[in-house]
N, C-alpha and C positions, 0 to 999 in steps of 0.2 A: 585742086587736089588737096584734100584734105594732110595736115600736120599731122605725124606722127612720134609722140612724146616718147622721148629715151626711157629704157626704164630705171626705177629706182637703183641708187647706189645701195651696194649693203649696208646693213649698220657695219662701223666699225667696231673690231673686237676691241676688248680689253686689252689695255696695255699686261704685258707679262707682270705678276705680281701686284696688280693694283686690286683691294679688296673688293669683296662684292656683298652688298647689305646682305645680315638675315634680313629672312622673311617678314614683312611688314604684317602679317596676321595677326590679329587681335581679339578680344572677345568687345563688343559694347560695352559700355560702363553699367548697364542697368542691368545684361546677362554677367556680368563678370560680379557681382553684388551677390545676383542671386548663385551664382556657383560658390562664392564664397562661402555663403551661407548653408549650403547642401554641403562644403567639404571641412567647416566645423560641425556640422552634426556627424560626419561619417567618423572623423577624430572620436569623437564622444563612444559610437559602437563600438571600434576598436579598440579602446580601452577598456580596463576590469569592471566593471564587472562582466559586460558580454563580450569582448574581449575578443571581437574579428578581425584577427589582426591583418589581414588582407587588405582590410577597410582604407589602412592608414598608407597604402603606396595610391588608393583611388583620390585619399582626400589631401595629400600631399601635392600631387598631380595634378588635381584641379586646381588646388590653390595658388600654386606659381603659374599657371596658364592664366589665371585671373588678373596678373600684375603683369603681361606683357605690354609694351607700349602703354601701362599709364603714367599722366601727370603724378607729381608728388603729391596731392591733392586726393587723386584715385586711389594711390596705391595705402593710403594710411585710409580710405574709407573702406576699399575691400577689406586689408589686413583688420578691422576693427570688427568690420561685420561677422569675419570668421571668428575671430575673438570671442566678441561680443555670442553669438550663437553656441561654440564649443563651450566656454569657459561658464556659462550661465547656466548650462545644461549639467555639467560636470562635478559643479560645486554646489548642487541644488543644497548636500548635505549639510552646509554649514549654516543654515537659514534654520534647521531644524528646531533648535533651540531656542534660538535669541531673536526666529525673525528675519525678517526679508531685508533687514538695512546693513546686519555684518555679512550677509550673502549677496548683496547685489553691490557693496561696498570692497570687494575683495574681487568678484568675478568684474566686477566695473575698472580695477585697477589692472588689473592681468591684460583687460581686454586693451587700456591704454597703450600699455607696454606692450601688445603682441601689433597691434594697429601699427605704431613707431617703427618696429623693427620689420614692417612688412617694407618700408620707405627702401633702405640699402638694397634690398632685394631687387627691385622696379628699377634703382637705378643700375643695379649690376647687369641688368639684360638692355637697359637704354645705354648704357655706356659703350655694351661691346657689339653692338647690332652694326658697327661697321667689318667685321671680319664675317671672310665666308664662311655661307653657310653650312655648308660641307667640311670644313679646315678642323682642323685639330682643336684651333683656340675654342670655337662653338660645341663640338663632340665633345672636349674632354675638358677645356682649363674652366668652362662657365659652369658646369657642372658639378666640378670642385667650388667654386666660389660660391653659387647657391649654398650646397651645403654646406660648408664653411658660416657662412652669414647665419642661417639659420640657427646651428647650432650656438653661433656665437648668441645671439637672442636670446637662448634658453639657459645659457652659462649667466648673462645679465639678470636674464629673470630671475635666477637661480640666487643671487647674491645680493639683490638692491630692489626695493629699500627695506630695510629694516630687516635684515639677514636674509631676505628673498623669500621665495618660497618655490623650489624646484619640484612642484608636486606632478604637473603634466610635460611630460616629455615627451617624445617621439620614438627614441628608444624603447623606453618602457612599455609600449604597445605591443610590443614584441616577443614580450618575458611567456607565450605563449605557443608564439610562432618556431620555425627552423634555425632563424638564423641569430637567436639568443646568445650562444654559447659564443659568440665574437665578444661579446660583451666583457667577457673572461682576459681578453686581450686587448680590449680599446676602452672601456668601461663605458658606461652609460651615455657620455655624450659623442663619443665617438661610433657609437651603433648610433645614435641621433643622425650625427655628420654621412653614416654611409648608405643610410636607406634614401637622405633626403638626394645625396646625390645620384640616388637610382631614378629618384622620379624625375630630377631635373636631367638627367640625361635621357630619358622617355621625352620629357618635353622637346628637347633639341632635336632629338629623332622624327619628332614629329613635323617640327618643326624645317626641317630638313627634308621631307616630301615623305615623312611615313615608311608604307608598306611598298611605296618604291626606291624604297633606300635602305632595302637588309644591312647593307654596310654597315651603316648610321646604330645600327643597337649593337656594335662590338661592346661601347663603353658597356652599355645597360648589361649585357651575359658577363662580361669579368667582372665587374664589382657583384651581381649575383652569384657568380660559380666561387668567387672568396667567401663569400658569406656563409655557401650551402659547405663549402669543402672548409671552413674551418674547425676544429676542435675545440672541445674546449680545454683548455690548457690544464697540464695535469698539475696536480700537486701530490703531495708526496703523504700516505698513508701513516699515522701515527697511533694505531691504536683505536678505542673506544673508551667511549663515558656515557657513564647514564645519569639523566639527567630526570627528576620527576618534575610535575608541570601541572601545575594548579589553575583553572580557572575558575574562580569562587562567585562569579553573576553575583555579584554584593551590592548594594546600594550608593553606585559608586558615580553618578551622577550628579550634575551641579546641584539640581531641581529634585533630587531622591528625595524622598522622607527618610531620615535616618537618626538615630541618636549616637553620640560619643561612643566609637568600639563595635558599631553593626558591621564595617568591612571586615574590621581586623576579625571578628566573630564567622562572618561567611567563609575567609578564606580558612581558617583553621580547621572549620567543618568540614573542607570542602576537600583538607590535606588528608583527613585523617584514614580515609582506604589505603593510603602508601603508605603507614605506618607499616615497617617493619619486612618492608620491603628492600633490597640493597640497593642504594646511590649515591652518586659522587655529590651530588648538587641537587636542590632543592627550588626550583623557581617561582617566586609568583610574580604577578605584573605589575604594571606603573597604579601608584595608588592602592597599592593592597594592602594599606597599612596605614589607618587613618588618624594617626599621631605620632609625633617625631618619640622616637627611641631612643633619642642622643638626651633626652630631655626629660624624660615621661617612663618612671619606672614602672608602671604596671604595663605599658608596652612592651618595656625592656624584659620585663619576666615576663610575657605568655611567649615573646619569641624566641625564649633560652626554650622555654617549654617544647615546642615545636623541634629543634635544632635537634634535643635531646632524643626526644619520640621517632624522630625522622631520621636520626643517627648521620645526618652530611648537614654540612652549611648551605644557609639560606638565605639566596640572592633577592631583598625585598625591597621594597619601594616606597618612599614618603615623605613629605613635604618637611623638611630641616632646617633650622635656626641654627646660625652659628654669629655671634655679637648682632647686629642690626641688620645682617642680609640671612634670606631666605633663598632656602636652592631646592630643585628637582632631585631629589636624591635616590641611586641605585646603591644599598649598602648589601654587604657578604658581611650578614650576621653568623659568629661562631660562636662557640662554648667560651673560648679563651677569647676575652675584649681586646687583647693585645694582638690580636690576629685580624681584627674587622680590616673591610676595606671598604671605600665608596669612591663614586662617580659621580659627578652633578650636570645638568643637562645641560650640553652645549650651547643649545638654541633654543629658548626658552619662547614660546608661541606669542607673535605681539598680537594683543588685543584679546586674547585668553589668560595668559600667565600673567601678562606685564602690560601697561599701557604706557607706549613709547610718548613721548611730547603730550601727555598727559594732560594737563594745563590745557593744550588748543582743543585738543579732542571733546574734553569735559564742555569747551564753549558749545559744541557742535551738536553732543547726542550724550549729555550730562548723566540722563539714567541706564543706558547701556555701561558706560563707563562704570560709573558707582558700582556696578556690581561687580567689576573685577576689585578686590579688596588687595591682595598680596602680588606682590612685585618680585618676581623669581629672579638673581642673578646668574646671568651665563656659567658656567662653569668650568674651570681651564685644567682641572686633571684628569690624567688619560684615560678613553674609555675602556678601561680595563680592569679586570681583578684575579686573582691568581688564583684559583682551587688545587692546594697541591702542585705540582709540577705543569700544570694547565691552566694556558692562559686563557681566559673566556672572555672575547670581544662582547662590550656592550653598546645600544642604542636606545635612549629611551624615547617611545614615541615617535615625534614626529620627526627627532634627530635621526630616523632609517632615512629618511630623500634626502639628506647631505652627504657628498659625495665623500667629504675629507673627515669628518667620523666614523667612518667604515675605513677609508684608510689608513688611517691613524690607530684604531683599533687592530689591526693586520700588520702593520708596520711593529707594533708595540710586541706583539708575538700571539695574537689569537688564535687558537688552534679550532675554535667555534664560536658561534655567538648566540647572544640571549636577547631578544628586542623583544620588552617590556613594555606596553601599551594598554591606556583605556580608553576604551571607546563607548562607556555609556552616555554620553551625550551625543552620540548619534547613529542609536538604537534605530533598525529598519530602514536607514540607509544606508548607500554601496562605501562608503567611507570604511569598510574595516576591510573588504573586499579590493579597493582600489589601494590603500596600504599593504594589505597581504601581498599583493602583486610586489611591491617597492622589497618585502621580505624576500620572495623567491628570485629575485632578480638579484641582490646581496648574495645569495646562496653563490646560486652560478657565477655571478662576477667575480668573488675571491675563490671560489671550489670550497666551501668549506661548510658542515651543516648549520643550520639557523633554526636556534627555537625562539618562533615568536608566542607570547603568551598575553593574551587580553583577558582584564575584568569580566569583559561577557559576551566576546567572541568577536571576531572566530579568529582561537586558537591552534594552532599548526606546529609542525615539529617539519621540518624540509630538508631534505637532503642534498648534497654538494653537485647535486645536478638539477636542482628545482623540482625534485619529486618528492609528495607530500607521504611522510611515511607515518603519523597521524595527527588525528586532526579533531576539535571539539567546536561544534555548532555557535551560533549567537543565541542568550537567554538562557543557557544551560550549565550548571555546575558541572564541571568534570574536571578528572586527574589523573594522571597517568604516568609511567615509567617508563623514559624512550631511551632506546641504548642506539648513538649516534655516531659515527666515524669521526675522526681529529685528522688534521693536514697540518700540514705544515708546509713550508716556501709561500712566497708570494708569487701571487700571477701579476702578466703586466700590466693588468687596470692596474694595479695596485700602485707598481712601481713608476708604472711611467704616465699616470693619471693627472698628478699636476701638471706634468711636462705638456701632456697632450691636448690638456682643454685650455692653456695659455698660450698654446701653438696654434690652436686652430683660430684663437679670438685674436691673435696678433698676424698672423698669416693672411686670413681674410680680410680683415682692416686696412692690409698693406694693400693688395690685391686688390681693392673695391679703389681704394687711394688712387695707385694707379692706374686702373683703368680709366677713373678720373681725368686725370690729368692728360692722360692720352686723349681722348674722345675731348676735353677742350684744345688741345694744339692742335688737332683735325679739323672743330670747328675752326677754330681761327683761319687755317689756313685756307678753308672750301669758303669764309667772307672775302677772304683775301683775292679768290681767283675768281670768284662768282663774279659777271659782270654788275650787278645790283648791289655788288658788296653783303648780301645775304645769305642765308639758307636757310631752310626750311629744317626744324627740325620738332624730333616728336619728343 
């Protein structure tokens, strides 16, 4: 008579409260390379100049999906390759000029630093892959710490080395989209910190069984319905000012043919339709004046000339000697000398204005170097000048993507601002387009209007909600008299903008920390009880 075997015991359940892994899904290493690379190109679309900003929750999305389950090894060659693709794509402009070695020297450094800072990421989802995958911690706290980390990467970017250079952000893909106007209350890096935690809680969702887990996208609709239902924060109506706006398409490039007085000649020409027209303020842009004033009296008289003609002082631009340093200077020349005021550029461009460690570089690429001649020093008085009873925020250049001269400018009492910029050296690329964006995003972030005005475009006058109320082409002399609303209070980017992007980079730091040391005392203890004294981990 044949033996008949009992049947299997059940599996035992889980003890009450004993965690249960996320999902061990993963992409390959060779499709996760190649998604990386599809979600720095989608970054690139979604930025200005085409500007789909949709683009950036698909390429955000992908990108952390990319770094589930890999080694530190993986996760700095995915993070690299998305680097490397977005960043090479994006800055094609800065090669215009000088060549493929300060372009592929600049997107090669970016992509370093984006690669690295993919690492914290890869361990922030290998550290917490012991909590269920359904639990709170997975839904909502990894989601936070995603974006957190991230954000905290672009805040380093933003600052190191050699003053940073905060030109791509995540945030700013957005200065398009609906949910801008947060911006007004978290500022720039904190719209960074909440889209990125939209897609990292999509990932969790997904991660979490999808489409059969409606649950699972509570996180992902509350952080959207805050984005959709916020306002933008009001500020407080003071009035108008007009402001006239010069862009004189002058010879204002490195490589122009020009002789001694062809800018200062273009832009004069280019004032002279506003003559006689009424305005508070008279602007032209960075470089519109191609000898110091402070120094050079036949400067100093055609700009009395103009001041006279134009009947308002005039906020102009140009390279200034004061004993053995040279600065980026914005001066509010008037009739009375004892009334001038100026500003000198914060952050003066390394390896354009100034060449940092000089000496080692000269070893490296001796004739690129040479040709930067003058050494601009930073500049430490406020960006601000007074017209009258109005204070007018300034930014010259590339000081618009620095977060803390815009608040400083605001702080100090700006009731609008004037960003002063030239962009002839790189004519026919999105470079004044992907700046323009960094202008309307200033707008909406303090509420307050912003005339930007470039050498040879494209100039714009924007209003305190990012709407362009006019605007002059690249290549094109134009001028014009824009009468523009004043505000007054500060929004909370403003006020609580330090607070918040050393909150968020101390916050996540702690957070990644900790989960650290968790997920090691877990090791430890699963060697400890494993009969092998092992475990297996990813």
């Amino acid at each position: 008579m044949p033996t008949t075997l009992p049947p299997p015991a059940p599996a035992a359940a889980p003890e009450r409260g004993t965690p249960q892994r996320a999902p061990s899904w993963s992409m390959p290493l060779w499709a996760a390379v190649a998604a990386a690379a599809a979600a720095g190109f989608f970054l690139d679309v979604a930025s200005a100049p085409v500007g789909w900003w949709p683009l950036t929750f698909v390429s955000v999305t992908v990108a952390l999906l990319s770094l589930i389950r890999r080694s530190l090894g993986g996760a700095l060659l995915v993070g690299t390759v998305f680097g490397a693709v977005f960043y090479t794509t994006h800055l094609v402009w800065v090669g215009e000029f000088l060549g493929p070695v300060p372009w592929l020297a600049l997107a090669g450094l970016e992509t370093i630093l984006f690669g690295v800072g993919a690492v914290p990421i890869a361990l922030a989802y290998r550290w917490t892959a012991h909590y269920r995958p359904r639990g709170a911690v997975q839904l909502f706290a990894v989601p936070l710490l995603v974006g957190g980390l991230w954000a905290a990467r672009e805040v380093v970017m933003g600052t190191w080395p050699y003053s940073g250079f905060p030109w791509a952000r995540i945030g700013m893909t957005q200065v398009g989209g609906p949910f801008v106007e947060a911006a007004s209350w978290t500022g720039v890096t904190g719209l960074s910190f909440l889209i990125v935690t939209v897609c990292a809680a999509v990932v969790q969702w997904l991660r979490a069984g999808g489409i059969r887990f409606l649950r699972g996208l509570l996180p992902v609709v509350a952080v959207v319905v805050l984005l959709v239902i916020t306002p933008q924060f009001p500020t407080i109506a003071a009035g108008t000012f007009r402001v006239g706006w010069v862009q004189g398409n002058g010879p204002t490039g490195y490589f122009d043919e020009k002789a001694p007085g062809d800018v200062l000649a273009a832009q004069t020409t280019a004032t002279r339709p506003l003559y006689g027209q009424p305005m508070d303020l008279l602007a032209w842009p960075e470089g519109g004046v191609d000898a110091d004033p402070l120094s050079d009296p036949a400067a100093a008289a055609a700009l009395d000339r103009v001041v006279k003609a134009a009947g308002a002082p005039l906020l102009m631009n140009a390279a200034t000697t004061r004993g053995d340093r040279i600065f980026n200077t914005s001066l509010l020349w008037t009739a009375d000398p004892a009334d001038r005021q100026w500003h000198d550029k914060v952050n003066p461009v390394p390896f354009g204005e100034y060449v940092p460690d000089r000496w080692f570089y000269e070893l490296i690429v001796p004739d690129l170097v040479g040709l930067i001649q003058r050494e601009y020093t930073p500049g430490t008085n406020p960006p601000l000048v007074q017209v009258g009873d109005v204070g007018v925020g300034l930014a010259i250049c590339f000081d618009v993507i620095y977060d803390t001269v815009i608040w400083d400018g605001a702080q100090q009492g700006a009731e609008l601002f004037v960003f002063q910029t030239n962009n002839a050296d790189f004519r026919g690329t999105d470079e004044n387009l992907q700046q323009l964006a960094f202008a309307r995003m200033r707008a909406i972030e303090t509420s307050r209007a912003v005339v930007n005005v470039s050498t040879v475009g494209t100039s714009q006058v924007i209003a305190p909600d990012g709407t362009t109320l006019d605007s002059v082409g690249v290549d094109t002399a134009g001028a014009a008299v824009s009468t523009v609303p004043l505000r007054t209070g500060l929004t909370p980017s403003i006020v609580l903008g330090p607070w918040l992007t050393g909150f968020i980079v101390l916050a996540s730091g702690v957070a990644l920390a900790a989960a650290g040391i968790s997920h090691r005392a877990r090791t430890r203890a699963g060697a400890t009880n494993h009969p092998t004294g092992r475990r297996s981990l990813q």
